[in-house]
GUSELUM-443307 format. One record per residue: x, y, z of N, C-alpha, C in turn; residue in three letters. Coordinates in steps of 0.05 Angstrom, whole numbers, plus 5000, padded with zeros to 4 digits. Example, Ala and Ser with C-alpha at 12.3 -4.5 7.8 and 13.67 -1.06 7.14 Angstrom:
BEGIN
526448865156524649105156526449345156ALA525749555142527349795143525850015157SER
! end
This chain:
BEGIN
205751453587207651243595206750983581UNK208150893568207750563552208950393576UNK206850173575206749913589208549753576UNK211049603572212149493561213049263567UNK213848963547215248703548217548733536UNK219548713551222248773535224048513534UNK225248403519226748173503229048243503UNK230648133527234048173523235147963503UNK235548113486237147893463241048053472UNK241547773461245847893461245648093435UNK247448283451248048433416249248313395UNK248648383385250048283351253248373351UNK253648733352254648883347255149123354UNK256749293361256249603384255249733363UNK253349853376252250013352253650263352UNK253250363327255150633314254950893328UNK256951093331255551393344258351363373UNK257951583383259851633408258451433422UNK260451213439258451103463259151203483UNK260651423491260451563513257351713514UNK257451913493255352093485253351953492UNK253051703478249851573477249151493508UNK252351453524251551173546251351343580UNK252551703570253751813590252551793616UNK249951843617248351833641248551493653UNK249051333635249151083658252551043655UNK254151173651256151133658257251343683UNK255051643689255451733704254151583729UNK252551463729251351333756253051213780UNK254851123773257351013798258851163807UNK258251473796259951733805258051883819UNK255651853816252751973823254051833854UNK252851553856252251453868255351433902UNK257751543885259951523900259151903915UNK259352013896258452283911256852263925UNK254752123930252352123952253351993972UNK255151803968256651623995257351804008UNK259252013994261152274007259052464018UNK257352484010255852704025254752474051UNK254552384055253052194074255252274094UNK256952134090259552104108260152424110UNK260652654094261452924108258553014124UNK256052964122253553004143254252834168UNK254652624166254852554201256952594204UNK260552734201262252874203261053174211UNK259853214194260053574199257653594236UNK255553384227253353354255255553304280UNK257453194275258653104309261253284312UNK261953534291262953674298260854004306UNK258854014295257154194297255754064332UNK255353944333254853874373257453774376UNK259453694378261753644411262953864402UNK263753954381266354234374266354474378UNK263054534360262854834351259854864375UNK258954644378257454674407255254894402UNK253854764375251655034352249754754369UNK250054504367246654344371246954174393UNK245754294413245254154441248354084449UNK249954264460253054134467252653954483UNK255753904487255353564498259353604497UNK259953444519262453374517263753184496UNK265653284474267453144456267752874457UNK267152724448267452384449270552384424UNK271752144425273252214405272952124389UNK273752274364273052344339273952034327UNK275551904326276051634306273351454304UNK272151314327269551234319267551324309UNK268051614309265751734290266851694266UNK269851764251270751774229269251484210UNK269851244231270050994218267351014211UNK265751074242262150984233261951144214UNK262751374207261851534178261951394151UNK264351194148264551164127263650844125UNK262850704146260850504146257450594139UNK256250754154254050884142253350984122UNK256651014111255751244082255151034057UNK256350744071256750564051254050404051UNK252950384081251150234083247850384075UNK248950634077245650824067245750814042UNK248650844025248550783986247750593981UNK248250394003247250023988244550063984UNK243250244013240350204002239150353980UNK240050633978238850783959239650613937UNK241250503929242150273898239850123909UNK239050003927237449703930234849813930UNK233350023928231150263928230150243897UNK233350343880232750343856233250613848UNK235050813867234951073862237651133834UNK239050883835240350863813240050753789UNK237350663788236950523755237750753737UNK239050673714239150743691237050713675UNK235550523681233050583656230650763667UNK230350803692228750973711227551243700UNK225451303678225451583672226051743697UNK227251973688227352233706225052233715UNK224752353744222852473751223452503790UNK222652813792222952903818222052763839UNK219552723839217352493858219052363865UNK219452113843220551943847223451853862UNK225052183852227652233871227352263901UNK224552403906224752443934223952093949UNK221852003939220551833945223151533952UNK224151593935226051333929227851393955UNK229251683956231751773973231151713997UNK228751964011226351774027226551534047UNK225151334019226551024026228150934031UNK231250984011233150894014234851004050UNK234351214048235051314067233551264094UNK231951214095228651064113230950764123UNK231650644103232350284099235650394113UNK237150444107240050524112239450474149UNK238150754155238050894186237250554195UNK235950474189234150264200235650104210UNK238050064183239349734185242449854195UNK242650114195245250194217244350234246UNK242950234256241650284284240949984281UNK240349854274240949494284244249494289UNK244949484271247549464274249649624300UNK248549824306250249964314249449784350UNK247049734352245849594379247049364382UNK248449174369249949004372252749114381UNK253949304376255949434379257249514412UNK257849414433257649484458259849674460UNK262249704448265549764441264250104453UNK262550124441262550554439259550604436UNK258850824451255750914451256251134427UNK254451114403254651354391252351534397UNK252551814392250152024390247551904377UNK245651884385243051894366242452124358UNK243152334375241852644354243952644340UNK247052614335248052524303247052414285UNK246552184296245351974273242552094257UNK241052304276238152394272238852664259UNK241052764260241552974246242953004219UNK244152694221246352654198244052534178UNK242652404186239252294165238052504150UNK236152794167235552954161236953124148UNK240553184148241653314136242053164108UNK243453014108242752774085240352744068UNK238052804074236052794058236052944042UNK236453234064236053474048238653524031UNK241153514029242453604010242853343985UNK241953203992241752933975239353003955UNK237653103963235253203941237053503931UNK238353593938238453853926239753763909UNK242253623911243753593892242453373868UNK241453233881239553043857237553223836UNK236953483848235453643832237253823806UNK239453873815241053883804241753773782UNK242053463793243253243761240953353740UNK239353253756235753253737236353493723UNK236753713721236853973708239253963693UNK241553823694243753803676242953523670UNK241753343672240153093655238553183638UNK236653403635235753553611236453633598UNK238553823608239553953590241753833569UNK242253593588244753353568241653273543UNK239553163556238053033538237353333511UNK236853473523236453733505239053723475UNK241353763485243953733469244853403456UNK242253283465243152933444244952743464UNK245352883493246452693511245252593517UNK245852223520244952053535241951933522UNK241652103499237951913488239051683478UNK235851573469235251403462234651423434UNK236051263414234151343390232451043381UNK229951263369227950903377226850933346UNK225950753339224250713317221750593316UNK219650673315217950383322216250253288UNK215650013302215849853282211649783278UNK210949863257207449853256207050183242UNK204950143219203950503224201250423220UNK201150453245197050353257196850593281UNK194350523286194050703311195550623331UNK195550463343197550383371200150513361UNK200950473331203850553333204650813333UNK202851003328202751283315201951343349UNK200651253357199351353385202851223408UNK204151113404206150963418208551223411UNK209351313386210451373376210451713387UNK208051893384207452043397207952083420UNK207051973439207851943465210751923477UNK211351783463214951783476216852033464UNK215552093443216652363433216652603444UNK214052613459213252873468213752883495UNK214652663499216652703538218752733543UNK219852973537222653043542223552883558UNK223852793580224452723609225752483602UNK223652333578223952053575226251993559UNK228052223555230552103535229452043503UNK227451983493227651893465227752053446UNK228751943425227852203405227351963381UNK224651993379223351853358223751833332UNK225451683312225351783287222851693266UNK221551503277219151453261217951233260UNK215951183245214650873235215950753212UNK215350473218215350363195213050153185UNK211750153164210250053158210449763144UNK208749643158208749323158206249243139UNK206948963132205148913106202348903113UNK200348993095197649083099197349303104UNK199249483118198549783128200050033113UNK198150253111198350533099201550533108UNK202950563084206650673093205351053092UNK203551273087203751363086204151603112UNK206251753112207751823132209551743137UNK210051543140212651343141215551353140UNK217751163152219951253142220451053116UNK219350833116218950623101217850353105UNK218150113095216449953097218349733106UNK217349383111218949263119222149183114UNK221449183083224149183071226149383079UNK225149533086228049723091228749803118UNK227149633141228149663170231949533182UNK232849433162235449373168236549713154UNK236249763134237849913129236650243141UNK234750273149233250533175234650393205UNK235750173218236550163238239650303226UNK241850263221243650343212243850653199UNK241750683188241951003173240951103205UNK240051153223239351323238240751233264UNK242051013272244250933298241450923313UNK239850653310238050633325239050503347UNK237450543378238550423401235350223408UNK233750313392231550153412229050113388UNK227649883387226249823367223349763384UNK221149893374218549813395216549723375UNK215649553377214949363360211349463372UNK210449513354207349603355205749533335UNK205449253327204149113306202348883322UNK199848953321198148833328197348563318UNK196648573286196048333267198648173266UNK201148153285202748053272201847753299UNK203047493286203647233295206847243306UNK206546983334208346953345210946923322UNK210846693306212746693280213846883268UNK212047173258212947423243214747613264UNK213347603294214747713318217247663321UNK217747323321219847233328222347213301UNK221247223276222747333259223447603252UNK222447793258223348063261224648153277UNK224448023311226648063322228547953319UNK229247733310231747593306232947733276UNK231847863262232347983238234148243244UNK232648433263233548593272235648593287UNK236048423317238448393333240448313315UNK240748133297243547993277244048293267UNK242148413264243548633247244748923255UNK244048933282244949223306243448983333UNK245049183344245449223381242649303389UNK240449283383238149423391236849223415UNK235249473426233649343451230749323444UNK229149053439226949083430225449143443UNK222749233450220649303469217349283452UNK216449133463213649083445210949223459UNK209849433447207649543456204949413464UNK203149563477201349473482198949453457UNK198149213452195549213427197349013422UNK200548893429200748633412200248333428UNK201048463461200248223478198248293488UNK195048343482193548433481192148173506UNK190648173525189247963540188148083567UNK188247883588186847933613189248153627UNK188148223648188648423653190948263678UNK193548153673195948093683198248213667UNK200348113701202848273684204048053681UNK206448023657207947873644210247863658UNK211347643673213947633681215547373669UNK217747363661219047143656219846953683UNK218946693670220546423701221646243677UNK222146033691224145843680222545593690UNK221945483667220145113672222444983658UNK224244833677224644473663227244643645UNK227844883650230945073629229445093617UNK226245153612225645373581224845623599UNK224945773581223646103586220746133587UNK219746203606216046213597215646513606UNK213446563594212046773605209646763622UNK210146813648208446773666206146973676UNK203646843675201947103678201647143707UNK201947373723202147433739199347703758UNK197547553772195147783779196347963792UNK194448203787195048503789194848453820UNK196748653821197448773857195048793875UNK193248923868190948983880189448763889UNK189948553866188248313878189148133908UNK191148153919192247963933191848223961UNK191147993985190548214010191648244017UNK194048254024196348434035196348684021UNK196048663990196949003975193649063981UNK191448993982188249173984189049344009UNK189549134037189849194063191749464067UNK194149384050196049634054194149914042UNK193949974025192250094014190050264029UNK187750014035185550074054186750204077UNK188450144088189250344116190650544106UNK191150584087193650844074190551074066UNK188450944047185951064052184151154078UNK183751034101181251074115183351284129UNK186851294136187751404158188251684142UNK188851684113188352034106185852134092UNK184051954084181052074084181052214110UNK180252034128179752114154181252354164UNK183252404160185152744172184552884153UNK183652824131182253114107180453144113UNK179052964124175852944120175653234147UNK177453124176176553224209178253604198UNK180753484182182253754185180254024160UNK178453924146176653964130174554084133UNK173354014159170954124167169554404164UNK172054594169171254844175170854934136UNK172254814128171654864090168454784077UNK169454484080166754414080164454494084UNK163754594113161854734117161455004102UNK163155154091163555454086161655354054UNK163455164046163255094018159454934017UNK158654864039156054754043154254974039UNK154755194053153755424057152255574030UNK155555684023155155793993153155543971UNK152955323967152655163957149155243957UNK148655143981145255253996143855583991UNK145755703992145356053987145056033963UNK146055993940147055963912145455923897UNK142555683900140655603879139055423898UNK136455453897134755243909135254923906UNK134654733927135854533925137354453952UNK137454143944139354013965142654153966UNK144054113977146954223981149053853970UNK147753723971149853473967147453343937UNK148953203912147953043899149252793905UNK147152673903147752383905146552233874UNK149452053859148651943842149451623843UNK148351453835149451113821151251043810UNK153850973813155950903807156850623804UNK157750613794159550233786162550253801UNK162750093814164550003833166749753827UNK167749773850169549513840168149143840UNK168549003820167148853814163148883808UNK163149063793161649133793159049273815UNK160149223826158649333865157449573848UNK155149683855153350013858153550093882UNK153450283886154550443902154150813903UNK153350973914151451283915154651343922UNK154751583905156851753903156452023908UNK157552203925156152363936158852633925UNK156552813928158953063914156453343920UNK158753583921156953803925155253913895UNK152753893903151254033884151954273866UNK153254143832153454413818152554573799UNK148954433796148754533778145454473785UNK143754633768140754633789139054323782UNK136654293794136654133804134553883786UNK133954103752133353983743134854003714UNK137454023726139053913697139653703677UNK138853533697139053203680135153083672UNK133653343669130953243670131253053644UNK132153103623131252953593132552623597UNK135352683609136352403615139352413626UNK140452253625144052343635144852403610UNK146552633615148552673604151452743603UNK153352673592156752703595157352963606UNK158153013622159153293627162453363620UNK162753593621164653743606165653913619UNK168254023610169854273627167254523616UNK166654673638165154923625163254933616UNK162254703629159354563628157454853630UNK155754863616153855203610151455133635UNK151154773646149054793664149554873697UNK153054903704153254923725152255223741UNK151855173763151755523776152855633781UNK153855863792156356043791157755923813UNK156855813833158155703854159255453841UNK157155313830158755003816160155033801UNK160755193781162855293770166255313779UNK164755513804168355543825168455263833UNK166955103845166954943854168554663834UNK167454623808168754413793171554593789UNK172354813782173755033774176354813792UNK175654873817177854683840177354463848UNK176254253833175754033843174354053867UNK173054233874172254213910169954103909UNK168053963895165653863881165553603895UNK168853573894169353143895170453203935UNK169953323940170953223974168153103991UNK165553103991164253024003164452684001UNK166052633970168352323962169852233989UNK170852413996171652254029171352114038UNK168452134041166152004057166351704051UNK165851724020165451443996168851364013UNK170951474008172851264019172851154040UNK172551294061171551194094169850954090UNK168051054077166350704074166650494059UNK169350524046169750314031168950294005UNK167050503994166050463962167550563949UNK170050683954171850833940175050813952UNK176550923936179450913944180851143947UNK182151313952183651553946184251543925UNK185751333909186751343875185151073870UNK183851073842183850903831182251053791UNK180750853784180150913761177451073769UNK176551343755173751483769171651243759UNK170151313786167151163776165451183754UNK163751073747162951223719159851053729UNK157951193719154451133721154850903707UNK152550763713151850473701150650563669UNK150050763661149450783635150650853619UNK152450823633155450973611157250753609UNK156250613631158450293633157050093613UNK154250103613153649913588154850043558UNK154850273563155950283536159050253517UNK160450293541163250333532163950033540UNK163149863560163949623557163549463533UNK161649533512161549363478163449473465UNK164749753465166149933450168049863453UNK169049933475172049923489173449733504UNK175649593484176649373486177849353524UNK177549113525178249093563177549233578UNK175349433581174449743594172849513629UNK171849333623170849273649173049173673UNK176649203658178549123674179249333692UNK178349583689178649823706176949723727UNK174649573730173049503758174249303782UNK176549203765178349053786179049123805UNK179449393814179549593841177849783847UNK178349823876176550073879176350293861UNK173850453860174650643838175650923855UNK176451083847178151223870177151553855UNK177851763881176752043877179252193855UNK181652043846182752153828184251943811UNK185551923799187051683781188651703764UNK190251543756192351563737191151753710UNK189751733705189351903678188152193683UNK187252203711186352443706189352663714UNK191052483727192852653725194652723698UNK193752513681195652573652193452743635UNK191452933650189653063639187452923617UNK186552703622184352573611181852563626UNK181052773638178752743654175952903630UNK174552893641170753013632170552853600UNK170153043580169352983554171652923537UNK173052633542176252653530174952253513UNK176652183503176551913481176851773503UNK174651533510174751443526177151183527UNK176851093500179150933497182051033511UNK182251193503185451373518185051303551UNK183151383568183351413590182651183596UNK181350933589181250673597184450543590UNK185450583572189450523578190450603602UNK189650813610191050943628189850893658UNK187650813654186850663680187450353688UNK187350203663189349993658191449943671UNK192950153663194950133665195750223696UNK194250333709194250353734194650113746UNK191650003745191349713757192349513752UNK194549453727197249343731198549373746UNK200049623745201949743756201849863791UNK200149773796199849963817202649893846UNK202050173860204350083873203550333899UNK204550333924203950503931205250743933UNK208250803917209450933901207051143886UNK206250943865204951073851201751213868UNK201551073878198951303896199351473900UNK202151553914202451803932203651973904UNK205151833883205652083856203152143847UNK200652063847198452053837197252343854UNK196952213879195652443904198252693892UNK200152693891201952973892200853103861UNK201752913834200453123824198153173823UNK195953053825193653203827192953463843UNK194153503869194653683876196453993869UNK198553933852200454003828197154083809UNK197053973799194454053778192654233781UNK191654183812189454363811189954643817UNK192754713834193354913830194655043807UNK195654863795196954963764195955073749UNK193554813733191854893727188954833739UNK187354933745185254973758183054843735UNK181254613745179154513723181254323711UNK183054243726185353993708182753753689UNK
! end
């Protein structure tokens, strides 16, 4: 996933190509979004004829049917406002399932909420609550099925050239080649990459060409989106390339990460005095309302893994003890948030004088573990005595993994902004280990990706975080 600053400029010009083809998925969205009204409204229709009619759920004598009709099609309107006000209708929204449930969920969570206000003001007519409780739950569920649905004819449109994006990006450096890659290789994401272009000072080789010829590569390929991944460039060269570009096509610019390169805030636009500024804005985590939310979202399901856990735990303590002489728990030194130390505790997997010469990096298939530590890292079951570390506060359920203080002196000289991952708790799984960057991987890669966490964070993203990791370890096992 690229972190991105995007620059609404006016178009110049429509750019070339079917704009049905190119635009179809956001022009299907107000039909998406009208079908889900209709299913809303035929669920609490079908719930208050399934109890007063057909007398299938808890009968009840017939009320008449017109105030149900109306409240149907007030609810259906007032549960769409929310799922739109959720966000379950963005058009720029990559696909993604999580997110459909999570959003629907909400939207649907916000609707019930603010029609049961409403309806309590209402003295005129008592409606059913097991309607309303049945027309929600029915609603959820055929509202995800059919959303699962789009998603599978949204691929398969993006598969056949419906609805992408065609992008170009602009740099052939590492950020750009590494930017470039990435959006290519995510189906989901709509793009289809046609290439680099190489900017002055840098290798054109690979290339589609060099600066001179980015007017005439937007036009030869019907570009829709230009991502600007040039690090050495000045505000001046920035601000003339995009203005070079928009006069000349309809493109949407987006500037990668490595060009607004700094502290670890997010960029929002405000307005001083009618100019435009860019406002730096501290990460979520810092402000106590979002730690607090968090901290109780942590201690209250540590704590039910930890009690509903027990009987594993112990099994897994057991074998651990049987297995190889030695303690059953290691305890090591870790770097925390704001630097805090902190003993990190995990089941013993490997004997007990493996680290005699000094620390070292461990690895998938590490040759020092024991046959038990083996199964053990095999399923992550290594990191649950981590619980504990969250209960007490030295840890989080998600955040960036801890890493030893000898590994932190080192990669903090190396690796550009790497001490901005300590801005939060460090957590028993994290954004990158679910994009499979965990053990012996470029540390640079997985310090973006923890980054980019602690920008972004949200508690959205926690619980997609907690699901796939769980997704992972049964998928693949040793994620």
């Amino acid at each position: 996933m690229v972190t991105e600053l995007e620059l609404h400029v006016p178009p110049a010009r429509p750019a070339a190509g079917s704009y049905i083809k190119r635009h179809v998925l956001e022009l299907a969205l107000p039909l998406v979004a009208l079908g889900d009204g209709a299913l809303i409204a035929g669920n609490f229709l079908f719930f208050y004829f399934a109890r007063f009619v057909w007398g299938v759920l808890q009968p009840a004598p017939a009320p008449a049917l017109a105030p149900y009709l109306h409240a149907s099609l007030l609810v259906a309107l007032i549960w769409t406002a929310s799922l739109a006000l959720v966000g379950l209708y963005d058009a720029r929204r990559a696909p993604s399932r999580f997110d459909d449930l999570m959003l629907t969920l909400a939207g649907l969570g916000l609707g019930a909420t603010l029609s049961a206000g409403l309806a309590s003001f209402y003295r005129s007519f008592s409606y059913s609550r097991l309607v309303f409780a049945y027309a929600f739950f029915g609603s959820l569920a055929t509202l995800l099925l059919v959303h699962l649905a789009l998603r599978a004819w949204q691929a398969a449109g993006l598969r056949r050239g419906w609805g992408v994006t065609t992008t170009l990006v602009v740099g052939a450096n590492e950020v750009a080649r590494k930017v470039a890659q990435r959006l290519g290789s995510r189906a989901r994401l709509g793009r289809v990459v046609k290439g680099v272009v190489a900017m002055p000072g840098e290798d054109a080789t690979g290339a589609l060409g060099r600066e001179a010829d980015l007017i005439r590569l937007l036009d030869e390929h019907a570009v829709d989106e230009l991502v600007i991944a040039w690090p050495g460039a000045h505000a001046d060269e920035l601000g003339a390339l995009v203005r070079r570009a928009t006069a000349a096509r309809a493109v949407n610019v987006q500037i990668a990460p490595g060009i607004l390169e700094g502290m670890t805030f997010q960029l929002e636009v405000s307005d001083l005095a009618g100019m435009p500024m860019l406002a730096l804005r501290e990460v979520a985590l810092r402000k106590w309302r979002n730690r607090a939310v968090k901290r109780a979202m942590d201690v209250g399901l540590a704590s039910l893994a930890l009690v509903a856990g027990l009987p594993v735990l112990g099994v897994l303590a057991l074998a651990v003890k049987l297995s190889s002489p030695g303690p059953v728990f290691y305890a090591q030194e870790r770097l925390g948030r704001d630097g805090h130390l902190f003993t990190i505790y995990k089941f013993r997997s490997m004997p007990v004088d493996a680290e005699a010469s000094g620390p070292v990096w461990t690895s998938q298939g590490d040759l020092r573990a024991t046959p038990v530590g083996a199964l053990l890292r095999r399923f992550s079951l290594d990191e649950l005595p981590q619980l504990w570390n969250v209960i007490t506060g030295d840890m989080s359920l998600v955040g960036p993994r801890p890493e030893r203080p000898f590994f932190v002196a080192q990669f903090q000289d190396q690796v550009p902004r790497y001490m901005d991952r300590h801005l939060v708790r460090s957590g028993l799984t994290g954004w990158a280990q679910v994009n499979g960057l965990r053990g012996d991987v470029d540390i640079t890669d997985r310090t973006r990706f923890d980054i980019h966490y602690v920008e972004n964070w949200s508690v959205l993203l926690d619980l997609r975080i907690m699901f796939m990791t769980l997704a992972a370890i049964f998928r693949r096992p040793g994620y």
